[in-house]
N, C-alpha and C positions, 0 to 999 in steps of 0.2 A: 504494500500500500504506500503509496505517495507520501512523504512527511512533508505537512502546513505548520507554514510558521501560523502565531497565533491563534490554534487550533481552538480555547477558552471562547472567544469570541466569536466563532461558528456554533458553538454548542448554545450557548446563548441566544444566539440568531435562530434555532433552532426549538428552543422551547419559548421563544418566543411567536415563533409562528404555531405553535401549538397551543399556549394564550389566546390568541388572535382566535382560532379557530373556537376553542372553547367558548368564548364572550359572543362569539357569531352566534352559536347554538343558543344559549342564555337570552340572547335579548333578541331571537326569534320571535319567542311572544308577545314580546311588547310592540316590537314592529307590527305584529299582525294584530294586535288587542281590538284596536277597531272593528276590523273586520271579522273578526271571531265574534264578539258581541253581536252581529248581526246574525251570521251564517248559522251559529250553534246557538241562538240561543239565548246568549249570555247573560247575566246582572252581573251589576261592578261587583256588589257582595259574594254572589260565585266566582268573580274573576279574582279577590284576593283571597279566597279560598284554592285558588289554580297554584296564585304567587306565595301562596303560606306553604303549601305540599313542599313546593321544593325549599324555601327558607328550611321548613322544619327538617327534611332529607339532607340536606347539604351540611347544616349544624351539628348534627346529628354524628351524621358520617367522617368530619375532618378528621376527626381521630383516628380513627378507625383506618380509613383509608391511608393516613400518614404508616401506621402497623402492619398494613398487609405490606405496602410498598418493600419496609424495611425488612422484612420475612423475604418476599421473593425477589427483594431485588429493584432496583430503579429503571432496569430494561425494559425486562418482562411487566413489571409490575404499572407503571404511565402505560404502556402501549394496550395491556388490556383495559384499563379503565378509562382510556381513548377512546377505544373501540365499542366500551360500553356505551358511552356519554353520545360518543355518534349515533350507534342504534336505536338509542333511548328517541334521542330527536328525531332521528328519522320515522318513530313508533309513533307522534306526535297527528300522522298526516291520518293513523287509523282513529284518530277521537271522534265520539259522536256527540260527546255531549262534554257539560263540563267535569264530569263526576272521569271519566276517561281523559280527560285532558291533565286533570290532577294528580291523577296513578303515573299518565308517563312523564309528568312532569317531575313528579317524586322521584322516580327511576333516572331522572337526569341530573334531580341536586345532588342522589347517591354517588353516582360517576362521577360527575363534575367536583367533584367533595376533594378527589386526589391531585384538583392542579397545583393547588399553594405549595400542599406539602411536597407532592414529589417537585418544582421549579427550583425552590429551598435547598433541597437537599442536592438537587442537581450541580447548582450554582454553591453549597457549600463544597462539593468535588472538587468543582475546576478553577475555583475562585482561589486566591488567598483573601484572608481578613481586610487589605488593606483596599482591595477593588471590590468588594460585596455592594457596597452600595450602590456603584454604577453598575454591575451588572444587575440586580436586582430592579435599578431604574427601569432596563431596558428589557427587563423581564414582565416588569407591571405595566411598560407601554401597552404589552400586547393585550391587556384589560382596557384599556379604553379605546383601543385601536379597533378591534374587535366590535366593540359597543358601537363604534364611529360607525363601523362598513353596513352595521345590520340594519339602518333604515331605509337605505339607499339600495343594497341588494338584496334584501329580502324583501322587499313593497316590489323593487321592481320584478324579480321573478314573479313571484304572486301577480301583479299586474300583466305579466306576459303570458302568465298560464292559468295559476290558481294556487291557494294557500297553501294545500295540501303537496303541492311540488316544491314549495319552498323551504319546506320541514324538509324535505328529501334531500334536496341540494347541502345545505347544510350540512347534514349530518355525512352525507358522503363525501366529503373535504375529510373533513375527522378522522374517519376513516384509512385515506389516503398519508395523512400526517402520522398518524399510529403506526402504519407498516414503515415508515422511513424513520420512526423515533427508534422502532426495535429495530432495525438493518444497521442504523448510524452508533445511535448511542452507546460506549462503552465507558465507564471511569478511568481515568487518564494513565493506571499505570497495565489498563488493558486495551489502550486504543493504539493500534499502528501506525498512525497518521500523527500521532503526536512527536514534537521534535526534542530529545535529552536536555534540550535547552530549557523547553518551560516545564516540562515533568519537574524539574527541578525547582525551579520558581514557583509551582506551584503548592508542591509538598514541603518546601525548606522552613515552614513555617508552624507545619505541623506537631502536634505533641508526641512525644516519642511514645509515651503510653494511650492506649485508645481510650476515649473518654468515659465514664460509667453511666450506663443507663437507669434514668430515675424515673422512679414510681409515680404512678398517677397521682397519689396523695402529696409527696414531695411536689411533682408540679404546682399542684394547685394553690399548697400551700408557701409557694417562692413568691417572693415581693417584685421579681424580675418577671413572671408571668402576667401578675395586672398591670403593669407597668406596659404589658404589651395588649393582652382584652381590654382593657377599659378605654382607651384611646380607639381600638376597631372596633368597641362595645357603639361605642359614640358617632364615628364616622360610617359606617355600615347602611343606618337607615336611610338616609341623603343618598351615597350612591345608588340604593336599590328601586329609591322613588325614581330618579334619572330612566333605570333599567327598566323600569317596568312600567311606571305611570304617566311619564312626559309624553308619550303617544297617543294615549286616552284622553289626557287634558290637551291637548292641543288639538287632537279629533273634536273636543265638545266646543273647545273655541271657534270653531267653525269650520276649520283644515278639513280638504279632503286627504288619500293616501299620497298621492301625488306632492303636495304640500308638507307632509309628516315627514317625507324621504329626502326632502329637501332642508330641512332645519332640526331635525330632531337627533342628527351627529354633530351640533356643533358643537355640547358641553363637553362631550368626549374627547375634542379636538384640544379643551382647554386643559384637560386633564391630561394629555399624552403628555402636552408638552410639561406640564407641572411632574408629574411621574421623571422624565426625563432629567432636567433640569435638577429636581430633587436628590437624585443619584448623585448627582458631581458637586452639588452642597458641602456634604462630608468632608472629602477631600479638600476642599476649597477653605473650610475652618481651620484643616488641620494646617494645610500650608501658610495661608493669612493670621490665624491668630494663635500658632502653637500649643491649640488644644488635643488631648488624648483623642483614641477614636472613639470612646466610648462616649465623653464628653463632643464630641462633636455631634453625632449622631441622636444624642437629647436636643441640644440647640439643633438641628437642624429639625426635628417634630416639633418644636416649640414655635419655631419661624412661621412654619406649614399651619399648627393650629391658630397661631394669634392673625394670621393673614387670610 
């Protein structure tokens, strides 16, 4: 196999477009909420019973799915639950009702439950500590990138054909990303492609003893874990209203679809670049004002939240 200089940054590139696709599947239904509400049926009240299924499936599941990963592996383990989260959406197009829409919408928060944790663990591989947060930047671009493309390509297939193809499109991207996650991805001191040069930059930082795995209770009960929930505890609702209800509110302001597809990616746009930019924050303190990383990386959520 060909050895790529800076092979860390392909892999990146790489679960980033697998983000991307993920958030395509996600805010599927809000692209189509409009027109669901007619075709099926719908009331708003069944419709956040649609968008509560998968909140509760997805919550539910982080755990879980961060567990199975670490059992079988970060190959095998994303490319199946890729493959789930595509089917799931694609299972999407057989709803008849909302009570069906909500089962497969639950069966996609499950899937979709293992992007953070496996991207994480991905990017703790190939990363060192000192680039986490720019890759990590360009890891959550693909969350609102994703969010960005699905008004615009999912209204328009749906508009070219019908809803029920645009659940299908989707999901078969997914699909497609899944078989090339498990063909490419390997950890770095089993990929071929990688050059002795950064194997070594990447690992030289490493703890010589492997880290201890702590118990559920120990997590919960670390002050470094709400310091990490209470902050997503808080920011979470605002992005899911974006995700899910900006379609519906701007369908009732008057918009048709055509109109929806046209402005209902633009917050997303503001986020790509905030997500982006946020990544190279860190860095940016520790060079300008000689702070620790640890300490930069508080100031750098503190900047995010007060702004």
């Amino acid at each position: 196999m060909k050895r790529r200089r800076g092979l860390r940054w392909w892999i990146v590139a790489l679960i980033s477009c697998g983000t991307i696709l993920n958030y395509l599947a996600r805010n599927s239904l809000g692209a189509l909420a409009p027109q669901l509400k007619g075709v099926l049926d719908i009331t708003v009240q069944q419709y956040s019973y649609i968008v509560g299924a998968f909140q509760l499936a997805y919550t539910v599941m982080q755990p879980v799915c961060g567990f199975v990963v670490d059992r079988i592996g970060l190959q095998l383990g994303f490319a199946l639950f890729a493959a789930a989260w595509s089917i799931s959406n694609m299972a999407h197009a057989l709803a008849g009702g909302w009570m069906t829409l909500a089962c497969f919408r639950g069966l996609l928060g499950m899937s979709e439950a293992a992007l953070i944790p496996s991207g994480m663990k991905a990017i703790a591989e190939w990363f060192p500590a000192r680039e986490r947060s720019v890759a990590t930047g360009w890891f959550n671009a693909g969350t609102s990138i994703g969010a960005m493309l699905a008004p615009p390509l999912v209204i328009g297939v749906s508009l070219a054909s019908n809803w029920r193809f645009a659940f299908v499109v989707t999901g078969v991207l997914g699909l497609f990303w899944a078989a090339a996650w498990y063909l490419i991805y390997r950890p770095p001191e089993r990929h071929g492609a990688i050059t002795p040069q950064e194997l070594a930059y990447i690992t030289a930082e490493r703890p010589v003893m492997p880290p201890v795995r702590a118990s559920a209770r120990e997590i919960v009960t670390s002050s470094r874990f709400w310091c990490l929930a209470i902050p997503r505890f808080l920011i979470d609702p605002a992005w899911q209203i974006f995700s899910f209800w900006i379609p519906l509110y701007l369908h009732g302001r008057g918009m048709n679809l055509a109109q929806i597809a046209m402005f209902a990616w633009l917050p997303f746009l503001a986020a790509d670049l905030g997500g982006v930019l946020g990544g190279y924050l860190s860095p940016y303190l520790v060079r300008r004002f000689g702070l620790d990383l640890v300490h930069s990386r508080i100031a750098g959520v503190s900047i995010g939240a007060c702004s």
